[in-house]
N, C-alpha and C positions, 0 to 999 in steps of 0.2 A: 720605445715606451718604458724596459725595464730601466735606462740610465736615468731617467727623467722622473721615474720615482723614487730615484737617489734625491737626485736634486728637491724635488719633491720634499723628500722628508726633512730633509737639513734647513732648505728654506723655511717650513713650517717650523721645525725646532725651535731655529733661531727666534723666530719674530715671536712664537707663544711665548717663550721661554722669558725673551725681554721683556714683552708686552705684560703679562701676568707680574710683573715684579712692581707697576704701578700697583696694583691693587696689594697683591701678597704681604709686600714689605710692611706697607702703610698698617695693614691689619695685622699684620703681627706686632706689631709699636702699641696699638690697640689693646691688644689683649697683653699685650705686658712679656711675651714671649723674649724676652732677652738674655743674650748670654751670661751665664757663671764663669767666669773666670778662679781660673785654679790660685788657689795661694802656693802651689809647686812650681807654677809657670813660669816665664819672666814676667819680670815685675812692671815692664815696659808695656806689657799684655793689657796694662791697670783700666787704661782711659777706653779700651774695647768695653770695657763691663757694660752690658742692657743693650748691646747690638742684637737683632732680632734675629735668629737661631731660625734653624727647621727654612731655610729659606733656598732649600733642595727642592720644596714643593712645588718650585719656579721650572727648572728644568726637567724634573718627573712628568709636570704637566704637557709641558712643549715633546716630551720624548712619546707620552699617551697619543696626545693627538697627530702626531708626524706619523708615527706605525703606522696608526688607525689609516692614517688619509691615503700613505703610501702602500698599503697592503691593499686598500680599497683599488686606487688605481694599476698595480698589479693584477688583481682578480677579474678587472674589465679589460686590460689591453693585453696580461700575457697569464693567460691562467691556465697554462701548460708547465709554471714555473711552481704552480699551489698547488698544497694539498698531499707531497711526500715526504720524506724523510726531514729535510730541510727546512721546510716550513715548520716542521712539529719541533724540529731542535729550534728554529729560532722563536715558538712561544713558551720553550725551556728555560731560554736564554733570559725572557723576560719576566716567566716565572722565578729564576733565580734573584732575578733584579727587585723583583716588586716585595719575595718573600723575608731577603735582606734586611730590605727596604722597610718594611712593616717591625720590626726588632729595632731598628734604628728607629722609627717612629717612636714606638712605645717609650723608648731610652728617652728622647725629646721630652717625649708628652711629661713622663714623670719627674724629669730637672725642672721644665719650667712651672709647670702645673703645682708639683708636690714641692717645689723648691728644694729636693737633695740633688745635691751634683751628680751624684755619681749614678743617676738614673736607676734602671735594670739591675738586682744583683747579680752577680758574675756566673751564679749557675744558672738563672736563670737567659741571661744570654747564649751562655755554651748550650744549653737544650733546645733553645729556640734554631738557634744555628746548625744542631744536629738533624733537628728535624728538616731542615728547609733542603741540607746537603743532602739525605736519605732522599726526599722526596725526589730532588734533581737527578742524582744516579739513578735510583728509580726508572724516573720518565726515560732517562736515553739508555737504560737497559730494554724496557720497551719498544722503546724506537728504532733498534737495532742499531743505533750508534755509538755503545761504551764497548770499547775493546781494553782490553788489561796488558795489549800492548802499546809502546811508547818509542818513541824515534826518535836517538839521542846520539849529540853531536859523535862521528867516528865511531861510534857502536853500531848503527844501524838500529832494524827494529829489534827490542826487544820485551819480552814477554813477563811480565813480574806476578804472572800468577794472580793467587789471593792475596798478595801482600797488596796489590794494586788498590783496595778498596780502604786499607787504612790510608795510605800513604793520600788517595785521592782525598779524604775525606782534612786530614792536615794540611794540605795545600790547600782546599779550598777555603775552608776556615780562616786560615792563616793570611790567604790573599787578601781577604773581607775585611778581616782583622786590620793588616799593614794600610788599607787603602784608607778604613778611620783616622790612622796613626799620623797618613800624609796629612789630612786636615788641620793644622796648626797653625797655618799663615794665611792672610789674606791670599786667594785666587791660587794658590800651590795646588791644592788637591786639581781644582778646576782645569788647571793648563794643562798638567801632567796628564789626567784622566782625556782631556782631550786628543792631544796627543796620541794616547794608548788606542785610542776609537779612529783612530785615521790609521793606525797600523791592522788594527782589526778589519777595516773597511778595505782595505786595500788586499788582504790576504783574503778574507773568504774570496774577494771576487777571484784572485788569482788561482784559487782551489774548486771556483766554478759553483762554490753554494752560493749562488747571487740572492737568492732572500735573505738572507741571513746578513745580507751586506744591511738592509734597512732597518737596523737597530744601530748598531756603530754611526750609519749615516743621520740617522735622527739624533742619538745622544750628542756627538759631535755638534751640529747642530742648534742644538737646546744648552750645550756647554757653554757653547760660544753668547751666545745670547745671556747666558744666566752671570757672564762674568762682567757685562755691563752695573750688575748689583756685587759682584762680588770681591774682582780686583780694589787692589787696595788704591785709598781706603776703603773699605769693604761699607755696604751699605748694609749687608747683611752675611750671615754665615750659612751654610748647605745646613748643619748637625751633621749626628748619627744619621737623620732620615735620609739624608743627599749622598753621606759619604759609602753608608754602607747597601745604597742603594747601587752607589758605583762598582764598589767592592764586588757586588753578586753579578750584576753584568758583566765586569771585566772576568770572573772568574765563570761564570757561562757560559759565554761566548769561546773562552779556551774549551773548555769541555762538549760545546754541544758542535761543534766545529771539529769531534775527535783528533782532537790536537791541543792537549792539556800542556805538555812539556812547553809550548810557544807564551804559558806564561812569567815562565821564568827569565822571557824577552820583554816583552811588551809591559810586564809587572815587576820589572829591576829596582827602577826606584821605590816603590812599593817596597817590596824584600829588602831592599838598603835602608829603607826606614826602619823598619819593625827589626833587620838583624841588628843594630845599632842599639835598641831598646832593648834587645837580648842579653848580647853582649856587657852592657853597662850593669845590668841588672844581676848577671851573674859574678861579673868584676867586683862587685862592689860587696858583695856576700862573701866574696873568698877571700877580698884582702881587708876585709872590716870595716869599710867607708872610703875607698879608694876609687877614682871615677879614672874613664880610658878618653872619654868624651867630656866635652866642658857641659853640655845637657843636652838629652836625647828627647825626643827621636830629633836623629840629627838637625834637621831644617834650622830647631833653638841653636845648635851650635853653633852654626851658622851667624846666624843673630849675633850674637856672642860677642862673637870676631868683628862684630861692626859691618856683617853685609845688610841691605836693604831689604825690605822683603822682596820690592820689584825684581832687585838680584838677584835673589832664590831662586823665585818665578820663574825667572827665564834662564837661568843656569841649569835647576831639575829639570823643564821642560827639555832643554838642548840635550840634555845627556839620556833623556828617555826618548827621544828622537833617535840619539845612536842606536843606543838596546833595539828600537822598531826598527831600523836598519841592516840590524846584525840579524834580528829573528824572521825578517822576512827575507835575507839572504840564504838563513837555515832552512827556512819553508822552500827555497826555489833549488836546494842541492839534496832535501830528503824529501821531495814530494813522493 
């Protein structure tokens, strides 16, 4: 009964996720919800302008109703699995995803509605964000599942004190952050985020929090479904609302799975995106206008060079398969 609410939630994902993008897309065309494109971007970006943005609300949907169905049939066939620790980390898990997710809304709501690009002003992001990470420590303080130790490659466990609460609150931030940042190309955030949900799915189960397996199983899922509208050409974009929806889940599910370090596996490419954005940004302050990268975050360089975006797509995805390979080798020799 529990595998079958695996199946369960991924089969519902998928088919809402698709299913929903008849109507979603059409109506956002409607209301005029179409992307800004940057005049920083590539200029290649051009012919995207007034593709219909916020079109996350596609696989937000499918991920709602798969839990819903799949918790539901969990509660009737094994509901000795409900109701502990596990359960409460996995409605953290979604708490982090939704509360993301609503910061990225608002960001949407105000490009397209208000017409400025740049949505959300920047502190008002970082406070939104603060609070959502508070609230999350929070809950699995609560829960009896935040520990301030960490289990890191050839160190074993170890203990970081109180420094543990800054450093958590920069990683997770920062994951949110980098996973916006993947969002550049048609279907890239999508695949990669997929990807990272089958490595997730596969380690709870192997760490035996099998509820918690049916969030990664549902998003996954609702990914796959959602990339019918998304791969390129993209019939629509996730936004802020999809991407940083992803961001809070991917970085949840590290955390509420007390196994935060495993994002530094599963969210490689992510950090390779966003250290890239770092790195140029501080390059280019020191040596006066000097670039290390032809333009960040990396994916455009890419571009650049004359890859495809389909290339991207399945080059990032292949090499966050490895990282899922290597982090769930680390999970099976520091369990």
């Amino acid at each position: 009964m529990a595998r079958y609410a695996l199946i369960l939630a991924a089969a519902c994902g998928f088919m809402i996720s698709a299913v929903s993008g008849l109507f979603i897309v059409p109506f956002l065309h409607k209301l005029h919800f179409g992307q800004t494109i940057k005049e920083i971007g590539p200029t290649w970006h051009n012919k995207k302008q007034g593709t219909p943005t916020m079109g996350g609300l596609c696989f937000i949907l499918g991920t709602v109703f798969a839990v819903c169905l799949a918790l539901t049939s969990l509660l009737h066939g094994s509901p000795e699995l409900m109701g502990g620790p596990d359960s409460r980390g996995l409605y953290l898990a979604i708490f982090s995803a939704f509360g993301f997710g609503l910061i990225g809304f608002l960001d949407d709501f105000i490009k397209v509605v208000k017409k400025r690009n740049l949505g959300l002003r920047a502190w008002q992001k970082i406070a939104g964000q603060l609070l959502v990470t508070t609230a999350l420590l929070a809950g699995l303080w609560m829960n009896g599942t935040l520990s301030t130790s960490i289990t890191l490659p050839f160190l074993g466990m170890v203990d970081f004190g109180i420094l543990f609460y800054p450093l958590s609150y920069i990683l997770i931030i920062g994951v949110v952050n980098a996973v916006n940042l993947t969002d550049g190309i048609d279907g890239l955030c999508s695949c990669v985020t997929f990807v990272s949900m089958l490595g997730f799915l596969t380690l709870v189960s192997f760490l035996g929090q099998f509820v918690m397996s049916v969030l990664p199983a549902a998003l996954a899922g609702s990914l796959a479904g959602f990339l019918i509208w998304n791969f390129y050409p993209a019939k629509t974009f996730m936004g802020d609302t999809g991407s940083m929806f992803l961001g809070g889940a991917v970085a949840g599910l590290g955390y509420a799975m007390g196994r935060p370090e495993i994002l530094f596996f599963f969210g490689a490419v992510y950090i390779w995106e966003a250290a890239t954005v770092v790195i140029q940004v501080t390059y280019f302050k020191l040596t006066h206008g000097k670039r290390i990268f032809k333009m960040t975050p990396i994916h455009h360089s890419f571009e650049m060079r004359g890859w495809s975006e389909v290339k991207i797509d399945a080059s990032f995805s292949a090499l966050e398969a490895l990282f899922v390979v290597l982090g769930l080798t680390f999970a099976y020799f520091y369990y």
